[in-house]
N, C-alpha and C positions, 0 to 999 in steps of 0.2 A: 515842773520838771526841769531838772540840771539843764542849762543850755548847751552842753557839750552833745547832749544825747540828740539833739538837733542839727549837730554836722557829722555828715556821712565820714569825715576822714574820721574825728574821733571814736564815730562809731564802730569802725573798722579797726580801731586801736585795737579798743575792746576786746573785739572776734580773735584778734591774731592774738592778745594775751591770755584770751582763755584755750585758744590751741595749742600754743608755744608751750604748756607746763605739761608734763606727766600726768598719765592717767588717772593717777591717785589722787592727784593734785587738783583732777578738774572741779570737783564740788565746791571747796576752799573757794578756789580763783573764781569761781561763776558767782558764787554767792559776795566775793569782797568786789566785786566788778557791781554788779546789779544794787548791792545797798546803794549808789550815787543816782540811781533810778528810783528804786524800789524798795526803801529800809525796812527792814527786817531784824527780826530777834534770832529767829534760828530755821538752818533749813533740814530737811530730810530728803535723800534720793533713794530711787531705786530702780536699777534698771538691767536687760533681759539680756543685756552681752557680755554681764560678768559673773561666772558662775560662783566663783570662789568668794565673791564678797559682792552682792549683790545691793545692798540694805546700806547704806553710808549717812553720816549726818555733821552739823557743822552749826556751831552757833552756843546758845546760851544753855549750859550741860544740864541745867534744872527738868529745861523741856526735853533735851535730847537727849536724853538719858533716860528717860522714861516711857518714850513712842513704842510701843509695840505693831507687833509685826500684822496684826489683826487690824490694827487701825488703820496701818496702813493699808492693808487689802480692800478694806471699805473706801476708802478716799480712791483709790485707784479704780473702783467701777463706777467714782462721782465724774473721773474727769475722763475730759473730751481732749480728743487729741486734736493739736495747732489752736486749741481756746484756750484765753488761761479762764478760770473757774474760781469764784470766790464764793466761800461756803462757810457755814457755823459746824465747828465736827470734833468730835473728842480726838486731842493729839497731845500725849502725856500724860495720860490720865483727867485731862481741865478739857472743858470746851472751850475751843477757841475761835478766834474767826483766823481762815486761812485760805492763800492763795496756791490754787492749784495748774502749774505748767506741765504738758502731756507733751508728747510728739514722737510719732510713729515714721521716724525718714527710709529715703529707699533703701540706706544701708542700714543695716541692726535690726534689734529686735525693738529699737525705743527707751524711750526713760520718762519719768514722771518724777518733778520736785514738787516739795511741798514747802510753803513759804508761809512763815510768824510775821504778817507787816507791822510794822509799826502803826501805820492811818489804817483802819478798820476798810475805809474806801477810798484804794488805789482809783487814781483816774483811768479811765475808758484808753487815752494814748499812751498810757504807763504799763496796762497791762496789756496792751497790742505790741511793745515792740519785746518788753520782755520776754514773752512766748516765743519770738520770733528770733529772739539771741539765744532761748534755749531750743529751740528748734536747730540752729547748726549748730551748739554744742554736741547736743545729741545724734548731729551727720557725724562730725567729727571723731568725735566716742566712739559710735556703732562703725565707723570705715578702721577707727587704729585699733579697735577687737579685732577686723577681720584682717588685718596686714599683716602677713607673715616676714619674718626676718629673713635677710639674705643668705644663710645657710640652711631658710626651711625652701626658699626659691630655688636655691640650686641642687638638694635635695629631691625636689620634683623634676624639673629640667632631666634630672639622672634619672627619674623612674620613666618619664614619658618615651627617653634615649632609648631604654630598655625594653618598652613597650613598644615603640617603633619596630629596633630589634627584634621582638620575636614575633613582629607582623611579617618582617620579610623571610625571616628563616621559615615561618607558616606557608608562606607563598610560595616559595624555591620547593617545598613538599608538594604543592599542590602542584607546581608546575612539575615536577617531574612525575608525578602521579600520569597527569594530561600527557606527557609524554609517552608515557608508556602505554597508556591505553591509543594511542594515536598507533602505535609499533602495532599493538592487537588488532585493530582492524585495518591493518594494512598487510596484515598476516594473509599468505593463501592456502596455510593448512588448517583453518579452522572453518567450521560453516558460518555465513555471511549472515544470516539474520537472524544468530543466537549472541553472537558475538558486538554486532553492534548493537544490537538493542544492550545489552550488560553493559557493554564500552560508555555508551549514550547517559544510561541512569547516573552512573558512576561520575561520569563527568559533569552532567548536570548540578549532582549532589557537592561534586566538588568544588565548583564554583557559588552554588550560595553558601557554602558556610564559608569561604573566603571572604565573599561578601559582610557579611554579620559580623566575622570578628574584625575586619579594617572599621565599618562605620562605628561597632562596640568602641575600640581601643580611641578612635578620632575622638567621637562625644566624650570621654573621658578627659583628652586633655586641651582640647581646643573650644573656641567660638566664634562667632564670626567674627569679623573687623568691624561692620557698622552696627552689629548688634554689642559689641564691647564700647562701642561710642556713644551710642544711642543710651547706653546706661551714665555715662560721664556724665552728655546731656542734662540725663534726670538730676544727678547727684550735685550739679551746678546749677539749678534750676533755684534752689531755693537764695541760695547766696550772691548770684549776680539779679535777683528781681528787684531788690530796692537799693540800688548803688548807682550814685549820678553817671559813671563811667558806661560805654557802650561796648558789650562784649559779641563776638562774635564765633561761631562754634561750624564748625568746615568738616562736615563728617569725610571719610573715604569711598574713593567712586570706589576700589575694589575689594568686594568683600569675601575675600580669602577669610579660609581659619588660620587662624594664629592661636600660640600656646595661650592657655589661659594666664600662666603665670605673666608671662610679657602684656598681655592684656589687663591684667591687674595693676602691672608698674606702670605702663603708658597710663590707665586711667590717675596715680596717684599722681606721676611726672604732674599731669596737666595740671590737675589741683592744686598742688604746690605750687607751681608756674603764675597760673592763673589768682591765686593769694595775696603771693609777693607782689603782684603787679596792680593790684587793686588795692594795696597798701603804703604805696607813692603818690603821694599828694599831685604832684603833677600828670599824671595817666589819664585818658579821658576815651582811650577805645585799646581794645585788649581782642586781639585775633590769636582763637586755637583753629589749628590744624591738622589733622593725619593723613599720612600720603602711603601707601604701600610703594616702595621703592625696588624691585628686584626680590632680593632676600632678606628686604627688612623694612621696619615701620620706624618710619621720621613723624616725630611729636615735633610740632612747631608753635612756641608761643610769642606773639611779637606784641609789644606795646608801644604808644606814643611819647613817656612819659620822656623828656628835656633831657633832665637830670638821670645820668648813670650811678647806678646802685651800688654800693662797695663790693657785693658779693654777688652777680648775677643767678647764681645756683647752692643754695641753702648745701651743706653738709650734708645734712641726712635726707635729701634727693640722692646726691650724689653716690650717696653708701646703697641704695636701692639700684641702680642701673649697674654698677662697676660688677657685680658679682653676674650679671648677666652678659658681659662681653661686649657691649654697650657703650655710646662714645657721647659725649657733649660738642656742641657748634655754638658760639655765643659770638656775636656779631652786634656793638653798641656800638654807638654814633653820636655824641654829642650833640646834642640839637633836633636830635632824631627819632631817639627812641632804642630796646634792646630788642634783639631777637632770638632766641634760644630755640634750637633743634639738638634734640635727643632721638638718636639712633637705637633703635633693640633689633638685633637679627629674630629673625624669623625660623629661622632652622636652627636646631643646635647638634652638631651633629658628636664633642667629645662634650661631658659632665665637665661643666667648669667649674676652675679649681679655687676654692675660695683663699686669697691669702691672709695670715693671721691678723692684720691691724685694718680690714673689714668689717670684722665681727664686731668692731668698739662702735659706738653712738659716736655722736656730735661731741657732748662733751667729755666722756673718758677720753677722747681723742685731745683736748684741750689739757687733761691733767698729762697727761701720758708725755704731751709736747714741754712739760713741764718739768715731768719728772727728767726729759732726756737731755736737759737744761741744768741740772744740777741742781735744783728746787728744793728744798724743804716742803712736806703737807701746808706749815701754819703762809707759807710763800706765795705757795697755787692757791691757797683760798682768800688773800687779799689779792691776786692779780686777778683773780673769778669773780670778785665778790660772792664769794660762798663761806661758810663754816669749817672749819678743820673738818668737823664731825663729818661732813656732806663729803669734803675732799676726803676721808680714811675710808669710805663706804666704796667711791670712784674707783679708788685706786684694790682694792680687795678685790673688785669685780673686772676689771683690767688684767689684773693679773692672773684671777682664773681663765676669761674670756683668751688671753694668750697661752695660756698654758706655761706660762714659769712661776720658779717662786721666789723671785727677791725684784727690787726696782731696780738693780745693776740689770739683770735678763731684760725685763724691758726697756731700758735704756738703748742696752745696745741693740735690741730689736728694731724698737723705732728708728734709729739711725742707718739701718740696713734695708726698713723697707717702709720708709715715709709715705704717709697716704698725704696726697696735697691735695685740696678742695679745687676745683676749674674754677681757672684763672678767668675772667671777662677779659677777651679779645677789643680793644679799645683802638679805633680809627677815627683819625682826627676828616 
C-alpha cells in the first residue's frame, strides 16, 4: 500500500478532493483517488438519491459498456453494507473477480460501487480503508441530494411565515369565538343551565382543535435544537473516528424548536467548519458548539491550528447563511487558532428577500468577477484553470440565474451589488 495512504493529512486530501468536485463528478474523482490504493480497470455505481441517473460507470468502456442493470441488482444483494465484499460474478457479460463497497449513512439512501482490480487479492487494509473513503463519499452524496438551494430555503421560511400566519388569524377566531360565549353566559336573559352547558361544549371544542392545528403546523416546520444536533453528531461520527486530531461536539442545554430549514444550515455550517479545520495540518482539537441565544442559534467552531487559513469561511458556507439573515463572527489569532460563529435567527418574521448575485455558486461567482473585469471567456479560463468550454457553460448559467441577457447586464450588476466572501478578522 501507497505510503501516503498511511498519513491521516494526506488522507484527508483525499476526502476533501473527492468532496470538492460536483455531483456528477463524484464517480470519476473516487475512482482516480482510490486507483493509488486500489487499481482498478473500471468501476460501476449505483445509488438511491439520484433518481434521474441513478446507474453511473467509469473506467475501461469494453466492461462498462456492457454491465447490465440485472447484474448489477444481483451484486447489490452480494454486498454488505460498511464491508467491502470480493466475489467472482458476471459484470459485462465475463466473469470476473470483483470488489464490492456498500454503505448505508445516516443521510441518503446509500450507494454501492463495484470495483475491476487489477490484484485478484486486495489486501485485508486495502480494502478496510477503501470502504471507509466510500463510506463518507457516500455521507457526502446522500447530505448534497438533500441540500436545498437558498431560494428553495427561503421559499420555505415564506411558507412556514404564512403558516405561522394563519395560526394566529385561527386563534384571534377562536379567541373571539371564547369571547362571545363568555358574553352568553354572563347573559341574564337566558336560563342558566341550558346556556352554559352549550357555552361549556363550545368552548371546550374550541380549544382542542386550536390545540391540533398549532402542534400540526409546529411539527411541520420545526425540531428541536438538541434533536437537530444529536443528528450532526451521527453525521460526524463516521468522519472524525479515525483522524489523529480531538474533536469535540457541545450539544445545546436549550432545546427550543427551531425552523427546520435553519436547522439543516446550522447542521451544514458545522460540517463544513469542521472539514476545513481537519484539513490543516497544524489542527490537533476542533470544538463545535450550539448555544441558543435570545432569538437566535450561534454555531461556534474553534480550532487550534498555528497557521491562519486564507479563507476562514469557504464561499459556498457563506451563500447558505446570507439568504437566511444570518451573520458570520471569525476571530483568528495567530498563534492561537480560529474561531467561527455563525448566527441564524430563530424567528423569521418578513420572507427574506433573496438578492440576485445569491443565486451564483462559488465559481460562477469567480467567472462573473471576471467577466465585470473586462475579461475575455479564453482569459477567465486561464486565470481558473478551466476550459473555454467549462468557462461558455459558467457564464450561460450566470446569466440565466441573473436574469439578463448580455455580459455588459452582468457586469454592471455585479458592480452594483458585489457579494464579497467574510473577510477573517485577524488580531495580532
Amino acid at each position: 500500500m501507497d505510503e501516503m495512504w498511511s498519513d491521516p493529512a494526506s488522507v484527508l486530501d483525499v476526502v476533501v478532493r473527492v468532496m470538492s468536485v460536483p455531483r456528477p463528478r463524484m464517480l470519476p474523482q473516487f475512482s482516480h483517488e482510490l486507483t493509488a490504493l486500489l487499481p482498478h480497470r473500471a468501476a460501476a455505481m449505483q445509488t438511491g438519491d439520484c433518481p434521474r441517473s441513478p446507474f453511473k460507470t467509469v473506467g475501461d468502456q469494453a466492461i462498462t459498456d456492457a454491465v447490465t442493470s440485472a447484474e448489477f441488482n444481483y451484486l447489490a444483494e452480494q454486498a454488505i453494507p460498511g464491508e467491502a465484499v470480493v466475489l467472482d460474478a458476471a459484470f459485462g457479460g465475463t466473469e470476473r473477480r470483483l470488489v464490492l463497497l456498500s454503505s448505508r449513512p445516516a443521510i441518503g439512501n446509500g450507494a454501492m460501487i463495484a470495483l475491476v482490480p487489477e490484484d485478484p487479492h486486495p489486501a485485508s487494509e486495502v480494502l478496510d480503508l477503501a470502504v471507509r473513503l466510500w463510506h463518507l463519499t457516500s455521507l457526502d452524496a446522500g447530505q448534497r441530494a438533500t441540500e436545498v438551494q437558498p431560494e428553495v430555503i427561503a421559499s420555505n421560511l415564506a411558507a412556514a411565515t404564512a403558516r405561522g400566519q394563519a395560526v394566529t388569524d385561527l386563534g384571534q377566531t377562536h379567541a373571539t369565538t371564547l369571547v362571545a360565549l363568555l358574553s352568553v353566559l354572563r347573559s341574564r336573559q337566558l336560563s342558566d343551565a341550558a346556556v352554559r352547558q352549550t357555552a361549556t361544549d363550545l368552548a371546550d371544542r374550541a380549544l382542542v382543535d386550536l390545540r391540533a392545528v398549532t402542534d400540526r403546523a409546529q411539527g411541520l416546520s420545526a425540531e428541536s435544537a438538541r434533536g437537530a444536533f444529536a443528528l450532526l453528531a451521527d453525521q460526524l461520527s463516521p468522519v472524525v473516528a479515525h483522524v489523529d486530531a480531538s474533536v469535540e461536539l457541545v450539544g445545546p442545554d436549550d432545546d427550543r424548536q427551531v425552523h427546520q430549514d435553519i436547522a439543516h444550515t446550522a447542521r451544514s455550517a458545522s460540517r463544513g467548519l469542521v472539514l476545513a479545520a481537519l484539513d490543516r495540518p497544524g489542527t490537533t482539537r476542533v470544538r463545535v458548539s450550539w448555544h441558543l441565544d435570545g432569538a437566535a442559534l450561534r454555531v461556534t467552531v474553534r480550532d487550534d491550528d498555528p497557521h491562519l487559513a486564507e479563507t476562514a469561511v469557504e464561499p459556498r458556507l457563506a451563500e447558505r447563511i446570507t439568504p437566511l439573515g444570518g451573520r458570520w463572527e471569525i476571530d483568528a489569532v495567530p498563534g492561537w487558532g480560529t474561531t467561527v460563529t455563525a448566527t441564524l435567527p430563530l424567528d423569521v418574521v418578513e420572507p427574506p428577500k433573496l438578492r440576485p448575485l445569491d443565486r451564483l455558486n462559488a465559481r460562477e461567482l469567480e467567472v462573473l468577477t471576471g467577466i465585470s473585469q473586462g475579461l475575455r471567456n479564453r482569459e477567465i479560463a486561464e486565470r481558473l484553470q478551466l476550459s473555454e468550454h467549462t468557462v461558455k457553460f459558467h457564464v450561460r448559467n450566470l446569466l440565466e440565474k441573473l436574469e439578463v441577457r448580455s455580459r455588459g447586464e452582468a457586469a454592471a450588476l455585479a458592480h452594483e451589488l458585489r457579494l464579497e466572501p467574510a473577510p477573517a478578522r485577524r488580531t495580532a
